[in-house]
N, C-alpha and C positions, 0 to 999 in steps of 0.2 A: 064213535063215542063223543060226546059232547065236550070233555074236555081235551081236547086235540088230540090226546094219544090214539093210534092205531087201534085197531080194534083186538081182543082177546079171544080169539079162535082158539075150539078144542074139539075133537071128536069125543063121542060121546064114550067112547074106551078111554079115551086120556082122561077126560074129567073124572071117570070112574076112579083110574089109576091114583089121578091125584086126592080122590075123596078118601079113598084107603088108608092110602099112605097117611093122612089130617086123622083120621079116626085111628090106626094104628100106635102115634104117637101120642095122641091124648088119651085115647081109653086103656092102653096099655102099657110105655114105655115110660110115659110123663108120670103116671100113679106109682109104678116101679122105683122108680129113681127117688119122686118123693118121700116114700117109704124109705128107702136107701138114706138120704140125705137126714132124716129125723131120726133114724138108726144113727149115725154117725154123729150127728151132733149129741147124744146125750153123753156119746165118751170120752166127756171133757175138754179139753184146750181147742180150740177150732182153729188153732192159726198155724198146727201141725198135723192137723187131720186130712189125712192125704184122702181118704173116703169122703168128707165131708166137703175138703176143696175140689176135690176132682165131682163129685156128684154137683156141687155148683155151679160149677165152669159145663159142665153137657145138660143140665136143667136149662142156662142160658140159650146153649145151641137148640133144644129144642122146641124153647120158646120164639126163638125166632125163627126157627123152619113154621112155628106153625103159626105165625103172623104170617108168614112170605105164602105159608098155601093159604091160608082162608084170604088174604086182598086178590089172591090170582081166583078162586074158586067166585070170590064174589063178582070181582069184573066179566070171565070168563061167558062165552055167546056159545054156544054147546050147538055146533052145525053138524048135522047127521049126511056125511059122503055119501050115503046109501041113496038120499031123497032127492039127488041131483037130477036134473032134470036134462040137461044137457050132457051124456055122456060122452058124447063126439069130441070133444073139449078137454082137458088139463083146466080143473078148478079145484080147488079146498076139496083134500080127499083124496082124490085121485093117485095109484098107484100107475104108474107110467114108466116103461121100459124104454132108453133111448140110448143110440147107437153113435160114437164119437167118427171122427175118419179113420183111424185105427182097426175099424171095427168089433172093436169092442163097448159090449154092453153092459148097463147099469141099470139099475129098478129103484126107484125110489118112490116115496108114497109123501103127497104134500100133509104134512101135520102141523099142530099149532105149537107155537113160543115151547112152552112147559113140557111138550110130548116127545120132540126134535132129539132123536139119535143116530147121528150120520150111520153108525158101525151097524147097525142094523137096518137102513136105507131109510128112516124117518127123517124128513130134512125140515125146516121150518117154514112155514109159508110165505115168511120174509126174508127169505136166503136169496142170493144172487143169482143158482140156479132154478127155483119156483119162482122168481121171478119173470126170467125165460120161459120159462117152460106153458106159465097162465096165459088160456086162450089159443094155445097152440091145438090140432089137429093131428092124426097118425100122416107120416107123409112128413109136417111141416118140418122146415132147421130152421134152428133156434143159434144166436152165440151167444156164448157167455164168456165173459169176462171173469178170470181167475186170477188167483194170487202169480199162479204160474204162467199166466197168458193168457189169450186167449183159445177157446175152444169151441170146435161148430159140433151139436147135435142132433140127432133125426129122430123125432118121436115113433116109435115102432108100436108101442101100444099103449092104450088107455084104459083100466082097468077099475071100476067102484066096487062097494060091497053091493050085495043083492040087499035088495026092499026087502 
């Protein structure tokens, strides 16, 4: 991107995810609320209307969720894993199982900033593990560097969505 920040990687399920989520709050939750909050205000004193001040204070919050998603929707570079062309590789997309010395395995799938849920194995494409891991091969060890130390892993597979 032109103005220094890294780039705004999403697959194109995340952008979906987050386009929902933008359209669920304005076409349904944000009209709700309004309604709500115009309810409450005609019932006199507003500086004990626990309706009226609580509908104001999550109007807020949903206005600013939906500032935070439509800047991320608009930076947003919507790369499809599918169209990789190199699957041999760990790139953007990539679900990849690797193997620590313990021999124990982990699968995690490289996603962007906004998509990133460790607990369901989506890491961020700028995490210290996909860091490691980009341009690796099945075979390759990778170490990474952790809060808890360090750790060596073995790519055992690399896995994209089909075309």
């Amino acid at each position: 991107m032109s103005d220094g920040k890294p780039a705004n990687y999403i697959t194109p399920a995340g952008y979906a995810a987050m386009r929902a989520r933008y359209d669920e709050l304005f076409g349904k939750e944000r009209p709700a609320l309004v309604e709500v909050i115009s309810w409450a205000a005609g019932n006199g004193d507003r500086s004990e209307n626990g309706d009226y001040i609580y509908g104001r204070k999550k109007l807020r919050e949903i206005d600013r969720e939906l500032g935070h998603l439509s800047r991320r929707m608009k930076s947003a570079k919507v790369v499809d894993p599918a169209q990789q062309a190199d699957r041999n590789r760990v790139y953007f997309g990539a679900t990849v199982t690797i193997v620590d010395e313990e021999d124990e395995r982990r699968t995690v799938t490289l996603v962007g900033e906004d998509e990133a849920d460790a607990s369901a194995g989506r890491i961020s494409w700028r995490s210290p593990l996909a860091h490691a891991l980009k341009g690796a091969a099945i075979g390759d060890l990778r170490r990474v560097r952790l809060p808890a130390g360090e750790k060596e892993w073995e790519i055992e597979a690399i896995v994209y969505p089909d075309r």
